[in-house]
C-alpha positions as CSV (number, residue, x, y, z in Angstrom):
1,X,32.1,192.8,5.4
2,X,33.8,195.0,7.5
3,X,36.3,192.7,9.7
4,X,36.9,193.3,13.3
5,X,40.2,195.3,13.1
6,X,38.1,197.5,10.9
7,X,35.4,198.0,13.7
8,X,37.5,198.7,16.1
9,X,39.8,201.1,14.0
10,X,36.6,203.2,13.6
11,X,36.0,203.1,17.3
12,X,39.2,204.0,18.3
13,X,38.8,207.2,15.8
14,X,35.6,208.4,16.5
15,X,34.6,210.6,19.7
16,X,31.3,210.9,19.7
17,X,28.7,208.7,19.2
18,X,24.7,208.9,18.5
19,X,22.9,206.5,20.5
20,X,19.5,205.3,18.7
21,X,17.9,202.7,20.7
22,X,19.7,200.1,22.5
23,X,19.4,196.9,24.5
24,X,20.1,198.1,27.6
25,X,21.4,201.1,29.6
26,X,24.7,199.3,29.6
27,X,25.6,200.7,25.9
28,X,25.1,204.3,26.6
29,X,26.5,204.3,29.4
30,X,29.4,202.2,28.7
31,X,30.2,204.1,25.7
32,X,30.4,207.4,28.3
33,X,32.7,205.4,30.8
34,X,34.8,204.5,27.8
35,X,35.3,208.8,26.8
36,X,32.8,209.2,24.5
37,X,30.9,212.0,24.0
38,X,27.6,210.1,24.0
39,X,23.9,211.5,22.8
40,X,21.2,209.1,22.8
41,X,17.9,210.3,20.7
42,X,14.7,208.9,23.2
43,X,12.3,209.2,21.1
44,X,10.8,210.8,17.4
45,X,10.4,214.6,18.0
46,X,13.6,217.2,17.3
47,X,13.8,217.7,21.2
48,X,14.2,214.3,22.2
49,X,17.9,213.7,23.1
50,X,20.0,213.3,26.1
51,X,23.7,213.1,26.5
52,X,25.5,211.1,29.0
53,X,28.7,211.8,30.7
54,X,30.8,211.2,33.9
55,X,30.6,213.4,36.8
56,X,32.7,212.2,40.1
57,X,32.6,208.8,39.0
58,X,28.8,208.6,37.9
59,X,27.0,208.4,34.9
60,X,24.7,211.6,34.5
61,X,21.8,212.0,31.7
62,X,21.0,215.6,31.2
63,X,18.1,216.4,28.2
64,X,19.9,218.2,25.6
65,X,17.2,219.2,24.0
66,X,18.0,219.2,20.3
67,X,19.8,217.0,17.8
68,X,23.5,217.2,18.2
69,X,25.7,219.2,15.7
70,X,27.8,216.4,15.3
71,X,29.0,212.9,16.0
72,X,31.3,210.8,14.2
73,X,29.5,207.2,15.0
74,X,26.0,206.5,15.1
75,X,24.8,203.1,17.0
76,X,21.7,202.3,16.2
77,X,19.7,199.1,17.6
78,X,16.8,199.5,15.2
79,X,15.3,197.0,11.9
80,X,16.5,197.5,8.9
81,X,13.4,198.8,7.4
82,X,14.3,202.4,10.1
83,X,17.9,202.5,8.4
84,X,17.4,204.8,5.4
85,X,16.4,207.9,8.0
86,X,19.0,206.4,10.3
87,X,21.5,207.0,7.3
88,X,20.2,210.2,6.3
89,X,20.9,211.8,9.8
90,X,23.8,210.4,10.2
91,X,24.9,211.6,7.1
92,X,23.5,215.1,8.2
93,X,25.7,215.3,11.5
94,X,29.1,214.2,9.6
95,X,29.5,210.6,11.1
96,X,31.6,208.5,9.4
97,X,30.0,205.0,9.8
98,X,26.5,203.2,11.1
99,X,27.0,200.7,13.9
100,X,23.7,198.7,13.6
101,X,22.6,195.9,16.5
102,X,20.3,193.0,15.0
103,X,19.3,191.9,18.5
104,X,19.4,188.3,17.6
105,X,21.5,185.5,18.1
106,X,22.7,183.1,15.1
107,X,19.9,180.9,15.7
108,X,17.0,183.6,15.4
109,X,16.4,184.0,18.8
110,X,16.3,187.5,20.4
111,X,19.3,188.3,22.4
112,X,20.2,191.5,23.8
113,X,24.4,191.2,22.7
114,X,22.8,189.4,19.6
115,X,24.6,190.8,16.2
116,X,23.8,188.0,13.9
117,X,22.1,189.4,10.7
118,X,20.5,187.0,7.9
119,X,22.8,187.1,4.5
120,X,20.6,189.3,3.0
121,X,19.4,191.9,5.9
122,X,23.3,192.3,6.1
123,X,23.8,193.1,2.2
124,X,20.6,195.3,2.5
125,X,22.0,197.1,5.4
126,X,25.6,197.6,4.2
127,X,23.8,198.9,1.0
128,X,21.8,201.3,2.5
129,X,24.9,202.8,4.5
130,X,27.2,202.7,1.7
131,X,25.2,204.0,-0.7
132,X,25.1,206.9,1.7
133,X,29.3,206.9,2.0
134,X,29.5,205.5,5.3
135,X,31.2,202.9,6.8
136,X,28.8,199.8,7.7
137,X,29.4,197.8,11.1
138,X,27.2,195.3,12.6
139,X,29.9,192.8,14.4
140,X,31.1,192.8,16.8
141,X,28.5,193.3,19.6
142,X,30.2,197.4,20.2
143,X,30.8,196.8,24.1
144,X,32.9,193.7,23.6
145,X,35.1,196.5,20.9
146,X,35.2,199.1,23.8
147,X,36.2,196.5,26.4
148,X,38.6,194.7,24.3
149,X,42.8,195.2,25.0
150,X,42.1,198.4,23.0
151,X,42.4,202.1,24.9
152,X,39.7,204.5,23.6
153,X,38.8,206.8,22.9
């Protein structure tokens, strides 16, 4: 399992990030305070992206339009069963690790900061990244790793 040093050692590297679904606004946009170059996919179709940025102190969405060349993280808040085409474009846009959110808390309960993964959705997921040659992280929650005592980007 990839420890927490580890998670935040990819953090601290990368400088862009692909945002597929999340449990609130707060991790896009936090993720753009924080520096990072930050593309979020809304929805299915090739022209479904945004980015986020700061202008004068604001976080501003503007539709991209199109996938992104590249990002070196991708953040997904998505099942397991969606990894495999998570993997495969993240594999296509040179990132070097998946950050995946559960949702849920130890206890099986949704939570929106939830990370907790069953034994095996975890080994299933680390597999399926990888298998792939990225770099599998599912703990800690990523806005407690960009909040920490760290600086990033």
């Amino acid at each position: 399992m990839t420890d927490n040093g580890e998670a935040v050692a990819l953090l601290k590297a990368a400088h862009s990030v692909l945002v597929i679904d999340w449990p609130s606004r707060d991790v896009p946009e936090s993720l753009a305070r924080a520096g990072y170059e930050v593309i979020v996919r809304g929805g299915p179709g090739p022209a479904d992206y945004s980015s986020y940025a700061i202008e004068d102190g604001e976080v501003v969405t503007r539709r991209a339009g199109k996938a992104p060349e590249h990002v070196d993280l991708v953040y997904a808040f998505r099942p397991v069963a969606e990894l495999p085409g998570i993997v495969d474009q993240a594999r296509a846009l040179g990132a070097r690790a998946i950050w995946r959110q559960s949702g849920f808390a130890s206890d099986g309960a949704k939570n929106p900061v939830g990370v907790w993964a069953s034994p095996e959705e975890s080994r299933q997921a680390r597999a399926i990244a990888e298998a792939a040659g990225l770099a599998y992280i599912e703990a800690p929650y990523i806005l407690d790793a960009v909040s920490g005592p760290q600086s990033f980007p």
